[in-house]
N, C-alpha and C positions, 0 to 999 in steps of 0.2 A: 209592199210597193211604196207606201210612203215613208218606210225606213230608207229604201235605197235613194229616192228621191234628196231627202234631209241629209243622206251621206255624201252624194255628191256634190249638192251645196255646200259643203263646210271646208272644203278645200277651194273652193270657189272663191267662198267669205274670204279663208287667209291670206290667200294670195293675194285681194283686192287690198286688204288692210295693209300687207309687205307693198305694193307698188306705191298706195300713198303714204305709206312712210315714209318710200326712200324718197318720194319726190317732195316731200316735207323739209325732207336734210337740204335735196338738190336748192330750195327756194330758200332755206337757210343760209344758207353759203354762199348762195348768190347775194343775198343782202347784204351779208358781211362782206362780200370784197366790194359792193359798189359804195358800202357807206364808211370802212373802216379802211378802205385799199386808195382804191381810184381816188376817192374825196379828200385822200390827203396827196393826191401829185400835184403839185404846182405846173401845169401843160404849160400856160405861158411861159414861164421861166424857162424850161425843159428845151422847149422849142427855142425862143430866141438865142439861148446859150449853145445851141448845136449850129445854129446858120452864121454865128460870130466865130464861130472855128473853121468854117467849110471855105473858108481862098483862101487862093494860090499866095503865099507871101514871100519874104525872103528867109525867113526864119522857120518855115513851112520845110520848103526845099531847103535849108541847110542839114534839120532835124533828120529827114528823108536819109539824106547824103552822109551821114552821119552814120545814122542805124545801119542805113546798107554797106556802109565800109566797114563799121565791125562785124557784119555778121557774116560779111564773105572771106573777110580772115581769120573767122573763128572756123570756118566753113572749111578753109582751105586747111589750115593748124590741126580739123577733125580737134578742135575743143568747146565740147558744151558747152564751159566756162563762157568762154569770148561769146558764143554764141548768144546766150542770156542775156551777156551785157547788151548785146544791141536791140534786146526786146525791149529793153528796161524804157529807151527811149518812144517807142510806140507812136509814131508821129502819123501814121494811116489810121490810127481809132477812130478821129473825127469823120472825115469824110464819110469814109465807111457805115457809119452808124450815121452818118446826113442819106446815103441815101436808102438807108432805110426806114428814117422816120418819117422823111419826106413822100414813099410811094405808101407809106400808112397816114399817110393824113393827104395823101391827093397835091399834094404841093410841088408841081409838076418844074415852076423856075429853081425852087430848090434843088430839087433832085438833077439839074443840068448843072447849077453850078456843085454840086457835092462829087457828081460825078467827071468832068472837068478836074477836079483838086487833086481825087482817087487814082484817073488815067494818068493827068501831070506827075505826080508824086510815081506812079509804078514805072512810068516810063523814064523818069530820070534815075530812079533808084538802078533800073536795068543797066544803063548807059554806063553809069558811076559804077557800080561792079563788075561790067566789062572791062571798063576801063582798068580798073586796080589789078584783073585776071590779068588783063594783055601785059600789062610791066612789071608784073610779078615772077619770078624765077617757080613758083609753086604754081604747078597745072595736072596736077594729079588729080584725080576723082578717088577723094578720099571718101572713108563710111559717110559721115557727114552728110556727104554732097551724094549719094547713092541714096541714102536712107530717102532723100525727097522728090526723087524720077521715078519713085512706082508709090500713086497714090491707092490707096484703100478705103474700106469703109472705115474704118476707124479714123483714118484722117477727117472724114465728113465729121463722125461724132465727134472728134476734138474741137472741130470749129464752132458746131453745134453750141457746146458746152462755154466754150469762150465767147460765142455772142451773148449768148444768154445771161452767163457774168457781167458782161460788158452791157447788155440793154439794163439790165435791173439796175447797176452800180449807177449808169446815168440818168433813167428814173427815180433814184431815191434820190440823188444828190452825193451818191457816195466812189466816183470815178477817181481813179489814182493808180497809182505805179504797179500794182497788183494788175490792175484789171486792164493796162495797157499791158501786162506780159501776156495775158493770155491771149488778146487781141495780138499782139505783136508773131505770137509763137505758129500764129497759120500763116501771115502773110509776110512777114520779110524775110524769114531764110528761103521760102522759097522764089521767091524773086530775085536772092540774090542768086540763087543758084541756077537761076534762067540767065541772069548776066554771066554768070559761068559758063553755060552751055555756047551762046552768041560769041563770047571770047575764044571760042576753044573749037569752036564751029563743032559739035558736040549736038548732033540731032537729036539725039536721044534722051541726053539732060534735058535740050532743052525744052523740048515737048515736054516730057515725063515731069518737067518741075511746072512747069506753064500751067499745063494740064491742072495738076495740084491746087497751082493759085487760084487757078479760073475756081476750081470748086470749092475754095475755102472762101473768098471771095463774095460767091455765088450765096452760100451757106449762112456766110455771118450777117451779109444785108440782111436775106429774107429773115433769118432769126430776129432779129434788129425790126423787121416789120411785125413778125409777131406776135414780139413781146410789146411795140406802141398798143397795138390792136388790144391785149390782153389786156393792159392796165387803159383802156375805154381815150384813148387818146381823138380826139373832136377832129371828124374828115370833114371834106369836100364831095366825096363821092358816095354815088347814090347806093341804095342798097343791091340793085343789078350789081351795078361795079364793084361792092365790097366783095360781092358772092364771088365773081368770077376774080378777084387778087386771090381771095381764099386757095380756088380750084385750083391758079395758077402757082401759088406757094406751093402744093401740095405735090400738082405733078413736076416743078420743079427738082424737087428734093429725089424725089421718084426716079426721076430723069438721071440725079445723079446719083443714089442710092447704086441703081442697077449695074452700072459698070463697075462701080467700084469694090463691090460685093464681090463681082465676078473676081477680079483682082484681088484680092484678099482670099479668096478661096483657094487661086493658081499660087499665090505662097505660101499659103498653108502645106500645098500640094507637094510644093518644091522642097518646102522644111523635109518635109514626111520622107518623099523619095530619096535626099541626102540619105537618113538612116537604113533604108531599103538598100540602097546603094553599096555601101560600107557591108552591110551584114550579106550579098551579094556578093561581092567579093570574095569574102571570105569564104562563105560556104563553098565555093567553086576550087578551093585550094585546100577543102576536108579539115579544116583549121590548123594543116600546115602552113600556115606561110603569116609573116604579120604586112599588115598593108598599112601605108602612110594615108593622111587624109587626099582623098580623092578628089579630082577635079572634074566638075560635071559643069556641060553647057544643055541648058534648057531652049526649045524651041515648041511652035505650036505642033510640028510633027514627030517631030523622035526625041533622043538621047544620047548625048554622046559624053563618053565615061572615061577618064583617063588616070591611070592608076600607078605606082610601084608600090611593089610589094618585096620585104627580104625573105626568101627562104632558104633551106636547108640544101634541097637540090633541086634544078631545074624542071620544069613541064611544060608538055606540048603547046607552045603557044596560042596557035590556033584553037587546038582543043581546050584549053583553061579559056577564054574569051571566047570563047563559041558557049562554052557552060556558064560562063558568068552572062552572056545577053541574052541564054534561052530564059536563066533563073529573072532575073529584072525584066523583059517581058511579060513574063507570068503574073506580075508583084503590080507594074507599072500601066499595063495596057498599053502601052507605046511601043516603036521599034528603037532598041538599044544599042548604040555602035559602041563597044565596048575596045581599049586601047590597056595594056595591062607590061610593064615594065619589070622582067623579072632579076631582082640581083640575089646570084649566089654569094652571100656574104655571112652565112651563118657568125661567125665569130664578132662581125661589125656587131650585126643585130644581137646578140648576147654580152659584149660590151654594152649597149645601149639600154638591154633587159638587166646585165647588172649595175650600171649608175643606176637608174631607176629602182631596185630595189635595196642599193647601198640607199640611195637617198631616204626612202621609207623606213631603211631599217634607224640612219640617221635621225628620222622623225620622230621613229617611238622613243627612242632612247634620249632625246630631248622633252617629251611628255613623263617620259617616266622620273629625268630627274627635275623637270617642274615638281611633279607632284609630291616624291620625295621630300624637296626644298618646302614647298609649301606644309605638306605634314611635319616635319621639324620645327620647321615655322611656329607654327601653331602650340603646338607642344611647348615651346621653350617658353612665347608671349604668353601663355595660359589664354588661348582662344580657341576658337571653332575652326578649322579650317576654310571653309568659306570666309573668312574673314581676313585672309591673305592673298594679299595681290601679286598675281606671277606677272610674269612681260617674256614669254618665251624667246621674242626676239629678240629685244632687246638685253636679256640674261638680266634682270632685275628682278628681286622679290622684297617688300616689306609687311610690316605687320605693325599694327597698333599693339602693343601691351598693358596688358590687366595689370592694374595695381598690385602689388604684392605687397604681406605686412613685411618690413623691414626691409625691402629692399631698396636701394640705393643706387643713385645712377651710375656710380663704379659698377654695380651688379649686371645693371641693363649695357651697358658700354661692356663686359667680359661676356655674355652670353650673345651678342653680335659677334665679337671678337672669334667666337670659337666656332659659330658656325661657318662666319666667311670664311676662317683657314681653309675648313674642309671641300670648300668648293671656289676656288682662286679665278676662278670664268664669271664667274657672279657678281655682281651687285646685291649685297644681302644689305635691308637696312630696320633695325627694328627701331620704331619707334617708342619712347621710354613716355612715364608717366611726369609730368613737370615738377618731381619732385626737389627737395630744397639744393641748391649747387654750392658748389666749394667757396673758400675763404682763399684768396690767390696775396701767397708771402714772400717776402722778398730778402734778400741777404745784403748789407754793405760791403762794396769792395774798391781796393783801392785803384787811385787811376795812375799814381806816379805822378803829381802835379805837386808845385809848391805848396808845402803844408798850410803858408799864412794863409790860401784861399782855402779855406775848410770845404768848400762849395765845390771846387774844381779838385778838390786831391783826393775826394771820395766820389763813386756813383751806386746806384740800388739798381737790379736785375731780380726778374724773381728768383728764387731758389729751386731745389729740385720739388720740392712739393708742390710750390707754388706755381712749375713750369707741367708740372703733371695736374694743375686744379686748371690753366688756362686750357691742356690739351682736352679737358671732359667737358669744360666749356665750349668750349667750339664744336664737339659733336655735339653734344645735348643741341645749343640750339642750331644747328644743321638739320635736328630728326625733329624737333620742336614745332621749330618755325618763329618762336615769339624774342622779340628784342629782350637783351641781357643789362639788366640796370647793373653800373657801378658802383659804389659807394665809397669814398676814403679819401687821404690824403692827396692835393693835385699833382703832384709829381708822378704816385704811384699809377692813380688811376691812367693817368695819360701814357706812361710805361705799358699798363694793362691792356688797354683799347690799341695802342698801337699792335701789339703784337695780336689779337684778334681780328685786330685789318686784315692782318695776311691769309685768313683763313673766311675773311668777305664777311665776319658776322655783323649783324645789325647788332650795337652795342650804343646803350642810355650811358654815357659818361655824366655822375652826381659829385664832382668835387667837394669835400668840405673841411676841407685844410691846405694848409701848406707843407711841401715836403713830400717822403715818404714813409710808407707802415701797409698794412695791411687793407687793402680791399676787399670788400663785400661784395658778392654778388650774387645776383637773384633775379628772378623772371620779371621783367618789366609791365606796371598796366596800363602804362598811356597809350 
């Protein structure tokens, strides 16, 4: 009896000892953020520096007008690019994070004027990209401008994510062009894309993008509250009122979690049935027939499917679309109005099947003489294969090469030479080791000028050696890369350099004579 007694005490003991463990750590941690966290935020500073951003100014509303005209022509253009740039400006941070520092510290005038600045600022930004939509020639709802009429959960957690950047970066003191993109990326493109919907009288943008805002909006204040609360930011309100902001943040978030969920679910939904759809089709045609991408219109009650497909020979109409919306019913749970466009065009669709697979056969046999090239490559430079760079599209391949004893850049310049023959589509280029470069000489010849001017009745050209050491010159440092010092007589040297002009090379010109004779050249170290 009193073994069982002492047995089940002893699980009793560990447990008790595991609870005040952990709440050893819990009491640890708490001391550390309130003595190593909180106790280094400057609150005053914090605070005064966000209520000196929150009005209306002129340069407020320029910023505004600014961001919103680029981001509805990047909007319009369906270019991310443009669209970034007008986050970069980020002129709604302020406000935005005023009123949510302001309903975390109870500061109730703040929070009128922060909000004031927020409404000003969205409502002109609206105006300003209507505007720009209405006298624009581009009134398309491009991806862009679609991507931000059906909000999701994920858009919540974006914004999530960007307040939370955005409270810490201006609690620590560390706010900047970073942390106005992410602030910027929930709330101007889609406001501009409500000025869109208004221009274009566009119900559905324009809800569908509003909607968005309200919840990114909604998201980034309350984030913005708190994270004040988190780092122990000094209220007004009592502890009733803290508890019920608490409740109220929470079922906030809640409030807008749910719908958007749901949204995000219906596209998943929609992804999914696309591919049901497609492989519906076809199985309805026994995988006779090839079908183009389909067009489906989604609704809360049915489906409607519309199709061509090439085959071979014709089928029942009826009967093929009657088996294709039994098959997607079964898949989908919905009722499927299936619409199916049959062309007998075998020969089109077999031109079509053969580009398609001339083009594949074209593919391999461009990988095959990549790789070819590159094992050549490799072999001639004495390296690894891996260590040669193809550009299939561009039909370029080079290669660093291994020192070899005795060889000579004539060597390295003839074993290029003979593999670009073999492949005249190519860009082959091996690059040679900086070994020592030629002696460029020259021949006297006459000009036909009165003899008494000995200066005018002769001139120097290089010779044929001399005109074959400039041509190895100018590859060498073409595959090089490093400037060619001169060395000789000024006459020659300048004869030298100029005719290297023509071939663009970086050339060190070291005169040290007069006249000419033979120059020296060699890899420069300056």
């Amino acid at each position: 009896m009193g073994g069982e007694v002492m047995a089940s005490a002893a699980p009793n003991e560990n447990s008790s000892r595991k609870t005040a463990g952990f709440q050893k750590v819990l009491l640890s941690w708490h001391r550390w953020w309130r003595t190593d966290v909180m106790s280094t935020v400057d609150q005053a500073e914090v605070i005064a520096k966000r209520r000196a951003e929150c009005d209306i100014t002129a340069r407020y509303l320029l910023m505004v007008s600014m961001s919103a005209g680029i981001a509805i022509l990047g909007l319009l253009l369906s270019s991310p690019a443009v669209v970034i740039g007008a986050m970069l400006l980020s002129p709604l941070m302020d406000p935005i994070m005023g009123v949510g520092f302001s309903l975390a510290i109870g500061d109730y005038r703040w929070l009128r004027r922060s909000a004031r600045s927020l409404a000003a600022g969205a409502i002109f930004a609206v105006l300003f990209t209507a505007l720009v939509v209405f006298m624009s020639p581009l009134q398309t709802v491009t991806s862009e401008i679609a991507a931000r009429t059906r909000p999701n959960l994920f858009d919540l957690v974006v914004a999530i994510f960007s307040a939370v950047a955005g409270g810490y970066a201006i609690i620590r003191g560390r706010e900047g062009t970073i942390v106005g993109v992410a602030i910027a990326t929930a709330l101007m493109p889609p406001l501009a894309v409500v000025g869109f919907g208004l221009a274009t009288f566009n119900g559905t943008v324009f809800w569908g993008a509003l909607f968005l805002f309200i919840t990114n909006l909604t998201a980034i204040a309350l984030t913005g509250t708190a994270m004040a609360r988190i780092y122990g930011f000094s209220t007004s309100l009592t502890e009733k009122q803290s508890q019920l902001q608490n409740v109220g943040l929470i079922v906030a978030i809640v409030v807008l979690a749910v719908p958007l969920g749901l949204s995000l679910r219906n596209i998943a939904w929609e992804t999914n049935a696309q591919r049901v759809v497609r492989d519906g089709i076809d199985s309805a045609f026994a995988g006779n027939a090839e079908s183009v991408e389909p067009e489906i219109s989604f609704s809360h009650e049915a489906v409607t499917v519309s199709a061509t497909v090439y085959t071979n020979q014709l089928y029942d109409r009826g009967e093929v679309e009657s088996r294709a919306a039994k098959r997607l019913e079964q898949r989908l749970n919905r009722p499927v109005t299936v619409s199916i466009l049959q062309i007998e065009s075998a020969s089109a669709r077999e031109a079509e099947l053969a580009q398609i697979g001339e083009n594949r056969a074209r593919e391999a046999e461009s990988i095959a003489t990549a790789e070819a090239i590159g094992d050549r490559l490799a072999l001639l430079a004495g390296v690894d294969a891996s260590e040669v760079t193809v550009d299939r599209d561009r039909r370029r391949a080079m290669v660093r090469a291994r020192p070899l004893d005795g060889a000579t850049l004539t060597a390295y310049a003839e074993l290029e030479r003979r593999i670009d023959a073999t492949e005249p589509e190519w860009d082959i280029r091996l690059i040679p080791p900086a070994r020592a470069l030629p002696t460029i000489t020259f021949e006297q010849i006459a000009t036909g000028a009165d003899e008494e001017d000995a200066a005018a009745a002769t001139r120097y050209q290089p010779d044929a050696a001399g005109r074959q050491a400039l041509a190895l010159i100018a590859w060498a440092q073409s595959r090089v890369g490093i400037a060619v010092r001169l060395d000789g007589p000024a006459g020659a040297v300048e004869a030298a350099r100029a005719e290297l002009a023509r071939s663009s090379i970086n050339v060190v010109p070291v005169p040290t004579g007069e006249g000419y004779g033979p120059v020296t050249a060699r890899w420069s170290t300056e």
